[in-house]
LORO-225368 format. One record per residue (C-alpha): residue in three letters; chain; x, y, z. Coordinates in steps of 0.001 Angstrom, whole numbers, padded with zeros to 6 digits. Each point is the difference from the previous one (the first is absolute). Example, Ala and Ser with C-alpha at 12.3 -4.5 7.8 and 13.67 -1.06 7.14 Angstrom:
 type mol      c1      c2      c3
  ALA   A  012300 -004500  007800
  SER   A  001370  003440 -000660
//
This chain:
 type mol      c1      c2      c3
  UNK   A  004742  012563 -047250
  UNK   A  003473 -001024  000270
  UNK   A  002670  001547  003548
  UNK   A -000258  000755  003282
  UNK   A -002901  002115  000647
  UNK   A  000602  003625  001724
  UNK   A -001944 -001236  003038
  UNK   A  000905 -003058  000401
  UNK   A  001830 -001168  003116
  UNK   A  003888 -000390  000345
  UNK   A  001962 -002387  001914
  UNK   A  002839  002154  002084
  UNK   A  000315 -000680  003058
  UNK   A  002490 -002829  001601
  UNK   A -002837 -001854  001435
  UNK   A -003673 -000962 -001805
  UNK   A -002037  003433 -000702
  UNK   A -003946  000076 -000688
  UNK   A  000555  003063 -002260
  UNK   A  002573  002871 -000327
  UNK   A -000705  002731  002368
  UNK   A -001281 -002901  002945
  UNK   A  001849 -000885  002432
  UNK   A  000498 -003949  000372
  UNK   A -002185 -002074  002281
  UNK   A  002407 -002928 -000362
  UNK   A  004167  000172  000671
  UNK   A  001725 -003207 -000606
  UNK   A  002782  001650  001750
  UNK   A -001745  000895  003121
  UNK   A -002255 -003046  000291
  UNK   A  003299 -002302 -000583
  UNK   A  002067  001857  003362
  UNK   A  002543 -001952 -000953
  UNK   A -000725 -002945  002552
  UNK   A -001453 -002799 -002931
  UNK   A  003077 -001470 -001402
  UNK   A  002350  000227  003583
  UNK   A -003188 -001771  001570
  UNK   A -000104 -002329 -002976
  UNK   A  004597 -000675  000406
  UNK   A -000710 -000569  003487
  UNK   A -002310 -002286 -000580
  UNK   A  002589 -001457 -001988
  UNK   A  003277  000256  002144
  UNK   A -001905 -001569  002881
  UNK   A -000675 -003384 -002614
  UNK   A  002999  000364 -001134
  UNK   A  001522 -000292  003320
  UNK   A -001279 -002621  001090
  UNK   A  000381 -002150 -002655
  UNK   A  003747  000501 -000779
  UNK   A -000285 -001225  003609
  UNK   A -000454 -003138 -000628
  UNK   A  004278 -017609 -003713
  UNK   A  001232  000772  003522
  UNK   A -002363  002166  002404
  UNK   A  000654 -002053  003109
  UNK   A  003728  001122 -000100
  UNK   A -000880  003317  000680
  UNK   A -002710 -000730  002253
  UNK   A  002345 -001644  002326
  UNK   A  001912  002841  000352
  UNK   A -002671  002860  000106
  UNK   A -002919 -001128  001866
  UNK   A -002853  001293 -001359
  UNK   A -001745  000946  003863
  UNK   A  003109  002352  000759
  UNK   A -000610  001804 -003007
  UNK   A -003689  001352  000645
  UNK   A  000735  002601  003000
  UNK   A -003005  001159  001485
  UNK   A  001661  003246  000656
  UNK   A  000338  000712 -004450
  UNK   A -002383  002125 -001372
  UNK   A -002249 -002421 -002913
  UNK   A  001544  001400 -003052
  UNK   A  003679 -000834  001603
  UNK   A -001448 -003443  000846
  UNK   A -001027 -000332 -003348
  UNK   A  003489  001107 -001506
  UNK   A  001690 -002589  002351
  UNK   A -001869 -002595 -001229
  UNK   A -000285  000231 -003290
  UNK   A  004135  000144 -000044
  UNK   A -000268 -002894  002065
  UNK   A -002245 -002340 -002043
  UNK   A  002501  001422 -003526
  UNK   A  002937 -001074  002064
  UNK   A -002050 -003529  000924
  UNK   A -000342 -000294 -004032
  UNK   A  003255  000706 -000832
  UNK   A  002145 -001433  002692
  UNK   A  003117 -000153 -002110
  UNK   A  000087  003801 -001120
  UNK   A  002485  002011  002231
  UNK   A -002221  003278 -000842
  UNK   A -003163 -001233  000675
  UNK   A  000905 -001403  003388
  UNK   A  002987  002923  000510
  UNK   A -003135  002445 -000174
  UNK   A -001978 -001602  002121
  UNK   A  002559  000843  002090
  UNK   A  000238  003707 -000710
  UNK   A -003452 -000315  001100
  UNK   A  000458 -001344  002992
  UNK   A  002566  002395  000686
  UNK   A -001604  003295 -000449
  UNK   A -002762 -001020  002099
  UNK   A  003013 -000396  002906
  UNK   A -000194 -004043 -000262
  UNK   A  003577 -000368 -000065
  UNK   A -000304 -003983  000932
  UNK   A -002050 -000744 -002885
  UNK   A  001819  002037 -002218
  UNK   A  003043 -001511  001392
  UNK   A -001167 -003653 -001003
  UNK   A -000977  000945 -003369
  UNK   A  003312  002267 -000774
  UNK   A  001878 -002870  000778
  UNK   A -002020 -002195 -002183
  UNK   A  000003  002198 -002940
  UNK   A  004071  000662  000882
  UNK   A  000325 -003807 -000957
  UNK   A -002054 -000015 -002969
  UNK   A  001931  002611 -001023
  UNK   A  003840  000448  001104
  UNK   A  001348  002588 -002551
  UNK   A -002564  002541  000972
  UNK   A  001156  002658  002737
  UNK   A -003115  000748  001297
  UNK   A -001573 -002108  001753
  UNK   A  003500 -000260  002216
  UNK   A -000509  003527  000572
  UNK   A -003494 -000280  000739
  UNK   A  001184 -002754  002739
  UNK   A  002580  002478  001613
  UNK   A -002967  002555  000274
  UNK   A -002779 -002533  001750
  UNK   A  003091 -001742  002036
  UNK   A  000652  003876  001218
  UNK   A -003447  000325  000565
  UNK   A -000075 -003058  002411
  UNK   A  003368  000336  002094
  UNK   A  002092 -001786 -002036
  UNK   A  002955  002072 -000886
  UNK   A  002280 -002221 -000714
  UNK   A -001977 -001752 -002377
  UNK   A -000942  003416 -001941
  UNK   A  003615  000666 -000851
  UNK   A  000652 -003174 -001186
  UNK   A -002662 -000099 -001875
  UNK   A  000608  003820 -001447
  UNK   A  003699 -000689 -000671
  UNK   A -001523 -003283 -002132
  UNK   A -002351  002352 -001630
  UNK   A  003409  002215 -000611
  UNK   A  001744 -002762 -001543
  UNK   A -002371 -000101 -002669
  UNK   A -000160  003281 -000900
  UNK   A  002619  002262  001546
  UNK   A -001453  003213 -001520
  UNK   A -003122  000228  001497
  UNK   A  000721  002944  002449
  UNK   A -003130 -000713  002463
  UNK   A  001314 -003364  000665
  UNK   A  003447  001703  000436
  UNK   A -001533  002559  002838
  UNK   A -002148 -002341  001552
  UNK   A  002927 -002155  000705
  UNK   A  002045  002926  001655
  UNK   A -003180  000640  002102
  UNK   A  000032 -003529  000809
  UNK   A  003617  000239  001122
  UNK   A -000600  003299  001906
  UNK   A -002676 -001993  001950
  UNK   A  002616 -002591  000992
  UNK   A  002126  002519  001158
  UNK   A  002701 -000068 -003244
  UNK   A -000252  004081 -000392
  UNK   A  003190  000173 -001911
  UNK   A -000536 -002487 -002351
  UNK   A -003779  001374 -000542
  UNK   A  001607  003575 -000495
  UNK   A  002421 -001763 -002589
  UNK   A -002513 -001566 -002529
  UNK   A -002721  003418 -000024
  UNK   A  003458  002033 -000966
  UNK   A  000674 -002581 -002755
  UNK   A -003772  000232 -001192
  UNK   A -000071  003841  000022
  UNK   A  002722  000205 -001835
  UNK   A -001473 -001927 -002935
  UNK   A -003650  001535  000783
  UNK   A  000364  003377  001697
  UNK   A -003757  000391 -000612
  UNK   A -001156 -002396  002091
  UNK   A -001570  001996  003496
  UNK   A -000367 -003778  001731
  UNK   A  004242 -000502 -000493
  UNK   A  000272  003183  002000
  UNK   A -001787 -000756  002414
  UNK   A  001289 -004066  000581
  UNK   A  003234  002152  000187
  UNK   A -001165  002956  002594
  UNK   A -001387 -003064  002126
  UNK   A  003350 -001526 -000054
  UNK   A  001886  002768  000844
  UNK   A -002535  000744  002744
  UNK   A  000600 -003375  001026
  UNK   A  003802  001073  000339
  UNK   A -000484  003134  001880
  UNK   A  000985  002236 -002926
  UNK   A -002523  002820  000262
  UNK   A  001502  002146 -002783
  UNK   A -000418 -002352 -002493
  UNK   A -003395 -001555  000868
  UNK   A -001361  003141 -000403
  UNK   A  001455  000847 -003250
  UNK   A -001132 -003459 -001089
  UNK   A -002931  000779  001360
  UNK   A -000755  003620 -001459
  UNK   A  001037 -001808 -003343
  UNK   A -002735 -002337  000541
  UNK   A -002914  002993  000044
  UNK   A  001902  001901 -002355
  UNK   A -000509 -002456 -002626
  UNK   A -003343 -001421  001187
  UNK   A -001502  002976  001923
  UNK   A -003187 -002187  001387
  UNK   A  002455 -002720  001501
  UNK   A -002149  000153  003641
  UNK   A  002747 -002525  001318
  UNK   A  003114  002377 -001313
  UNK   A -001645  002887  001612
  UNK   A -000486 -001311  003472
  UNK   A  003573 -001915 -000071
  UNK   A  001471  003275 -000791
  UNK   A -001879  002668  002558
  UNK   A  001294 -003455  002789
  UNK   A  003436  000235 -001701
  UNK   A -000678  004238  000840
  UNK   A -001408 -000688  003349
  UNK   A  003070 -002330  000568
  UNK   A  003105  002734 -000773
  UNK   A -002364  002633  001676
  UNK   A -001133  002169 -002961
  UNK   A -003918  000012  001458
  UNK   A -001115  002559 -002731
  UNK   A  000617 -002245 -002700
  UNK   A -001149 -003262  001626
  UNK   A -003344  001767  000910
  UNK   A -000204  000822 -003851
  UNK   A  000884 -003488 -001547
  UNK   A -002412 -001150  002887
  UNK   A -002668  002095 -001126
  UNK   A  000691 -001539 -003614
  UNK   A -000619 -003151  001189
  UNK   A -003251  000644  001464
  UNK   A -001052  001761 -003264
  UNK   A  000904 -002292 -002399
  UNK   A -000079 -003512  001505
  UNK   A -003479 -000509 -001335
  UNK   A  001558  000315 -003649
  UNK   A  001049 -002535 -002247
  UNK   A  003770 -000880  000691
  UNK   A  002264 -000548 -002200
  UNK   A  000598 -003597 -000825
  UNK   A  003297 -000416 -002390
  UNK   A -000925 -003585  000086
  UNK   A -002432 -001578 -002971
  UNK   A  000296 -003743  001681
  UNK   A -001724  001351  003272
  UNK   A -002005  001903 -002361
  UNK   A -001411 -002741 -001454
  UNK   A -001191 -001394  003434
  UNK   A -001359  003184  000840
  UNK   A -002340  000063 -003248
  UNK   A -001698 -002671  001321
  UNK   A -001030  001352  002736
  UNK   A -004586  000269 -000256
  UNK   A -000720  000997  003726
  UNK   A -002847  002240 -000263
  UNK   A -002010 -001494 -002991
  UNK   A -002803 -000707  002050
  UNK   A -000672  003773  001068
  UNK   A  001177  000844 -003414
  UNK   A -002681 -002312 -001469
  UNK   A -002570  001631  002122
  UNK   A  000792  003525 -000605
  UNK   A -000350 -000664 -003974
  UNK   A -003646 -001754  000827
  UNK   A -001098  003066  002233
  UNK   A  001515  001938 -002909
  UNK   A -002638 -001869 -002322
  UNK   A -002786  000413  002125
  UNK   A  000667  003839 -000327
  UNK   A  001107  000649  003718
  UNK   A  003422  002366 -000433
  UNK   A  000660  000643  003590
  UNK   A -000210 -003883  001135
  UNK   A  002028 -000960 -003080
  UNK   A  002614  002584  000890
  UNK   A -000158 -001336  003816
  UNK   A  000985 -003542 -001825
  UNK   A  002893  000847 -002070
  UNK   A  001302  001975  002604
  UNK   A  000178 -003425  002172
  UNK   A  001359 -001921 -002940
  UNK   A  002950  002165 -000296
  UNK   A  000288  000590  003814
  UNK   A  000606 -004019 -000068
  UNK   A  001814 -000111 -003919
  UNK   A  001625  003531 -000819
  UNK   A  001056 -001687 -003048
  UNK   A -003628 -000534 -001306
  UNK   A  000581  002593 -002890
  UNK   A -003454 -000280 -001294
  UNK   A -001975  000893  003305
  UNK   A  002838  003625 -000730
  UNK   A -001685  000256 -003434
  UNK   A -003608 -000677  001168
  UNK   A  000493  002485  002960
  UNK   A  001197  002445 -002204
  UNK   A -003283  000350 -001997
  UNK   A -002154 -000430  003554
  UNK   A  001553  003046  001044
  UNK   A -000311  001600 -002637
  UNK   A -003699 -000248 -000288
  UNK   A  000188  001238  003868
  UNK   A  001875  003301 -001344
  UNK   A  003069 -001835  003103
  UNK   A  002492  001121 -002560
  UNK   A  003012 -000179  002236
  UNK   A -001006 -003782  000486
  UNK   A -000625 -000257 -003481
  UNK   A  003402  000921 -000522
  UNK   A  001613 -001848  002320
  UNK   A -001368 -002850 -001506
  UNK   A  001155  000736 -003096
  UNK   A  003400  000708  000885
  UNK   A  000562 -003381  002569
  UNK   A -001279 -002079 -003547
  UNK   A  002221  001300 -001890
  UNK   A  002935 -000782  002334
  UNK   A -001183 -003334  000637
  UNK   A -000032 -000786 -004033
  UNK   A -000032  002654 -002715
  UNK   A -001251 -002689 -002099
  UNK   A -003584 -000253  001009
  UNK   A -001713  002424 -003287
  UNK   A -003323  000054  002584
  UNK   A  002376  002492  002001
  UNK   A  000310  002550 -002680
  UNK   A -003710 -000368 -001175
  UNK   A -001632  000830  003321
  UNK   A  002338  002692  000600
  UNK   A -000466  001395 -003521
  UNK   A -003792 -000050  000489
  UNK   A  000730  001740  003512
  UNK   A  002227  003127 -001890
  UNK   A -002835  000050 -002302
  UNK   A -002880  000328  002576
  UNK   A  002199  003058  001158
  UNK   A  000377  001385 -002940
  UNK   A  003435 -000714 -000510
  UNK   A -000037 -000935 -003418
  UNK   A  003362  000244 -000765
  UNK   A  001464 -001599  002837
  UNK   A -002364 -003085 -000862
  UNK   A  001217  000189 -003687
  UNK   A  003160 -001201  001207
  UNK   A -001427 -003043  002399
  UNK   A -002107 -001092 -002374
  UNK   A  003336 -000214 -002775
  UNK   A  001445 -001612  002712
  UNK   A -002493 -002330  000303
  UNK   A -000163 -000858 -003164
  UNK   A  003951 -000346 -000220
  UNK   A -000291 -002838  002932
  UNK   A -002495 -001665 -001702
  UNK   A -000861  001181 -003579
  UNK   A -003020 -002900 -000130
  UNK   A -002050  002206  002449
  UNK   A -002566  001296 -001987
  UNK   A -001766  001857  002680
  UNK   A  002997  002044  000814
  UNK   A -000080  000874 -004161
  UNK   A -003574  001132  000218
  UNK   A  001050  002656  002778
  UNK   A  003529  000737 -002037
  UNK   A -002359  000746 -002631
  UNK   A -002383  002206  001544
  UNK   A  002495  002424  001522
  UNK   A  001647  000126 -003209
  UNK   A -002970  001266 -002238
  UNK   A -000726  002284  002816
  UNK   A  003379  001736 -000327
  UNK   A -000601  000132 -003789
  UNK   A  002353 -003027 -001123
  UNK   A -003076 -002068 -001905
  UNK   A  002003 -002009 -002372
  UNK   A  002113 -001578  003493
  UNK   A -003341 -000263  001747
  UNK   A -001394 -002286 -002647
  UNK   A  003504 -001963 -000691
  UNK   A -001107 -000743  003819
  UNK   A -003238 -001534 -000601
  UNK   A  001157 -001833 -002942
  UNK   A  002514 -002232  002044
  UNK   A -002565 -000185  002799
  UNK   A -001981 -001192 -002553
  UNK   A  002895 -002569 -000929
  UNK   A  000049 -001497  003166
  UNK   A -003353  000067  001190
  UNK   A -002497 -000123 -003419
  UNK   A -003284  000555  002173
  UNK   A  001604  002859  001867
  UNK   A -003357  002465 -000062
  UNK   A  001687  003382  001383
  UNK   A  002701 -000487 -002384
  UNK   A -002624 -000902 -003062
  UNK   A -001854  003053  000707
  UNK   A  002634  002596  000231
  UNK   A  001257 -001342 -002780
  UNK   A -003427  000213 -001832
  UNK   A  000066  003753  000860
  UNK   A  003559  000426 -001226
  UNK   A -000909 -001117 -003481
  UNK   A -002950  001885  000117
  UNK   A  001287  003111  000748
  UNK   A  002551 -000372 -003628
  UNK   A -003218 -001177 -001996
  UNK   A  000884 -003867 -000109
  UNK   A -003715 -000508  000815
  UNK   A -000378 -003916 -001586
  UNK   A  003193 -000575  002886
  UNK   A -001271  001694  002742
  UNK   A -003624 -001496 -000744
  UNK   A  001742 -003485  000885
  UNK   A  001806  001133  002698
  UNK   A -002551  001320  001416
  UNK   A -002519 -003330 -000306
  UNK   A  002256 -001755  001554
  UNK   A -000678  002051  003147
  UNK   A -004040 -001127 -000239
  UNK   A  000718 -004169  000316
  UNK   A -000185  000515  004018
  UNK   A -002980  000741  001563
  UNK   A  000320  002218  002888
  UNK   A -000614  004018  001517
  UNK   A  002368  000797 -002955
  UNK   A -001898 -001273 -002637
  UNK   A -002703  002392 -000708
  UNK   A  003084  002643 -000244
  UNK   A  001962 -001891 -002184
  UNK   A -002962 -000831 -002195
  UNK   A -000056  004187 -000330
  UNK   A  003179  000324 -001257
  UNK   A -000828 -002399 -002759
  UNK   A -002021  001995 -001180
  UNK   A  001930  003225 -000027
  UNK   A  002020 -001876 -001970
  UNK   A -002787 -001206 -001933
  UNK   A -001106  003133 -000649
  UNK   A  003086  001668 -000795
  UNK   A  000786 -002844 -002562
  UNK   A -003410  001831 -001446
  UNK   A -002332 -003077  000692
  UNK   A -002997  001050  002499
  UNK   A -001915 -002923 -000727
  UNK   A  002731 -002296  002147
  UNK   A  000656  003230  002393
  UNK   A -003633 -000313  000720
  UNK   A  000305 -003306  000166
  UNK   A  002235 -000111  003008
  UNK   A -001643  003041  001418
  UNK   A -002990 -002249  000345
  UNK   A  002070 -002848  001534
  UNK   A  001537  002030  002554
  UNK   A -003056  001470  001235
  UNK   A -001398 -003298  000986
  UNK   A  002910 -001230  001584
  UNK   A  000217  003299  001923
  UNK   A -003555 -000011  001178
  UNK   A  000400 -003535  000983
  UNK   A  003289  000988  002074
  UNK   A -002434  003152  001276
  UNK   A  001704  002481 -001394
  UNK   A -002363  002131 -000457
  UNK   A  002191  003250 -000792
  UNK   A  001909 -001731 -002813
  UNK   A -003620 -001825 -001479
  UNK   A -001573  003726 -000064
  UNK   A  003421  001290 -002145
  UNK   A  000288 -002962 -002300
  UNK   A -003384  000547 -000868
  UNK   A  000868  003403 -000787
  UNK   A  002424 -001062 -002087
  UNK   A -001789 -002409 -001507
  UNK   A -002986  002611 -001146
  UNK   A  002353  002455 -001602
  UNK   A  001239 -002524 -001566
  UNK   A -003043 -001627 -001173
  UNK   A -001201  003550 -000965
  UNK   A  003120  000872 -002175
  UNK   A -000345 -004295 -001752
  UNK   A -003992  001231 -001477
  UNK   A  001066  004035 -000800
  UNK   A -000066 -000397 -004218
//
């Protein structure tokens, strides 16, 4: 007898189903809480850290010992980033990158001597490149030497006049030697090519502090929040520039700013620095700690951990996304969300960001809302087939099928063994009677042995059975049932035995 029989069971549900009318014993979604694949970037990041840290060795040698370099007060994974740079720069002598990021290295950890030595040797290698002079005015600055710094900015200037930081580090410079006028001179002349830039207002409220004129510092000033409104430095200058002509309303409110928002990230306006900063791995080693405690199954003492990393490293965007799914299993959804929202200032690049946030929404039953992450998610990274599978599922739950499985297919694309996106693909086809596709779909989703097997085998044969062929429905039945007693899953053993006795009693009726 040929078609789906009147009693057989359906598959309907977003997650596996024993039979229509039970509810499921298994969720994917739940069991997933969004905390696999941010564990599994983190893992990662934290490699991928490190190693990007990384005929003439002794040159350098001579120049970097390698003793001064191993600091007992570094944390091991910095140690380990130091080094690595050290012994690529020992390789490749001869490359001003190599040894000019060594360097940059050196430099974020606050070794301005070392980074000195190798800025100068990279500066050699390499004399038609403006940064590593402007690295040298930064680490001269950071060890007394002003002189030296603008010098070595204006060389960096000479190079390449349009880079504005340069340009407003040098009037800074010149406001520290006590030229205010000729400080205020070159901010006006970058503002008025970049009025944009919060940093240029700033140089120039500093300089017109410098001169006494308290009208216009604090319109440079207020221009300076008004265009970056977390600028801690802006705000306390200006409630000092208040304080200053008396106005002890508004100073107490631009002081209050300060205190609020100097904890936030501040606006740079300067990629070069930028690019030093990015190297900065302080706080791997708690970070590495809270991902093993986070392994071992031990939330709290993994959220302890990532809470250190980014006490030490604010900038560790994955400990944000990691955080953000810890919190959510804790039902801490204000922490959750702040999480969320410091990742996404840090880099709205990271896809992780949008997929444990999506997963959040849909925990809370904001479906819609996590529609949108997860298409956001996907835009950032459209190779993400995880954040497809969840795309998908929302979309067949608000009735928009044909989309849902347009999802699966490129998760499918990207990721061949993909088994969430296999099997609600399998039901997709099912459901518009392309049985022979959904049957292979569907198998696909039996080649890993695990909890999910014995439930996978079941929807086999549905499909089996549907496709009118009990022999392989029973088949599958009989598979899964071992399997699930072997797992102890007793429940599911005593209904696919059920199944498997209607079934074998409908295969001998004449």
């Amino acid at each position: 007898m040929k078609g789906r029989s009147s009693s057989a069971p359906e598959i309907r549900s977003n997650r596996f189903r024993y039979t229509e009318g039970h509810s499921p014993v298994f969720s994917w979604q739940e069991n997933r809480r969004g905390v696999l694949i941010p564990i599994a970037a983190i893992v990662c990041t934290l490699l991928a850290v490190i190693a990007r840290a990384g005929g003439q060795a002794e040159s350098l040698t001579d120049l970097v010992l390698a003793e001064r370099i191993n600091q007992a007060e570094l944390e091991p994974a910095v140690r380990d980033q130091i080094n690595r740079a050290y012994e690529e720069a020992r390789a490749k002598p001869l490359d001003a990158t190599v040894v000019g990021r060594l360097g940059m290295i050196f430099q974020v950890y606050g070794k301005y001597e070392l980074a000195e030595t190798c800025y100068l040797r990279a500066r050699g290698l390499d004399s038609k490149s403006s940064r590593w002079p402007y690295y040298l005015s930064i680490v001269e600055k950071a060890l007394g030497k002003n002189e030296q710094a603008i010098s070595y900015t204006r060389d960096s200037l000479q190079i390449d006049a349009s880079y504005a930081p340069a340009r407003i580090r040098l009037a800074q410079l010149l406001l520290d030697s006590g030229d205010s006028g000729q400080s205020a001179e070159i901010c006006r002349s970058v503002i008025a090519q970049n009025s944009s830039l919060a940093t240029a207002h700033f140089a120039l409220g500093q300089a017109l502090a410098g001169k006494g004129e308290w009208p216009g510092a604090i319109e440079s000033y207020r221009r300076a929040c008004e265009i970056a409104e977390n600028y801690a430095a802006a705000h306390y200058a200006l409630g000092m520039a208040y304080r200053n002509t008396g106005d002890m309303t508004k100073a107490r409110e631009h002081l209050e700013r300060y205190r609020v928002v100097k904890q936030l990230k501040q606006p740079s306006e300067d990629p070069m620095m930028d690019d030093v900063n990015s190297l900065y791995s302080g706080g791997l080693t708690r970070f590495a700690k809270g991902s093993g405690f986070f392994q071992q199954g031990k939330t709290n003492e993994a959220i302890q951990e990532f809470e250190a990393a980014l006490a030490t490293n604010p900038r560790l965007i994955a400990a944000h996304i990691n955080l953000v799914a810890l919190y959510g299993q804790l039902r801490q959804d204000q922490k959750a969300e702040e999480h969320f929202r410091a990742a996404v200032e840090l880099d709205p690049g990271w896809v992780e960001t949008y997929y444990n946030w999506g997963l959040f929404l849909v925990q809370r039953n904001r479906k819609a809302e996590a529609v949108e992450l997860f298409r956001k998610a996907v835009e950032v990274n459209p190779n993400y087939p995880e954040a497809r599978v969840q795309l998908g599922l929302l979309l067949d739950d608000s009735g928009h099928s044909s989309e849902a499985a347009a999802q699966y297919q490129r998760a499918l694309e990207v990721s061949p063994s993909n088994r969430q996106a296999h099997y609600f693909l399998g039901r997709y086809l099912l459901t518009n009677g392309r049985v022979d596709e959904a049957i292979q779909h569907l198998i696909e989703t039996t080649k890993v042995e695990d909890a999910w097997t014995p439930v996978c085998m079941q929807a086999v044969a549905i499909a089996y059975e549907r496709g009118g062929n009990r022999e392989r429905a029973v088949h599958f039945l009989r598979e899964a049932k071992q399997r699930a007693l072997t797992l102890r899953q007793q429940d599911l053993a005593s209904q696919l035995q059920r199944e498997i006795d209607r079934l074998a009693a409908e295969v001998s009726r004449p």
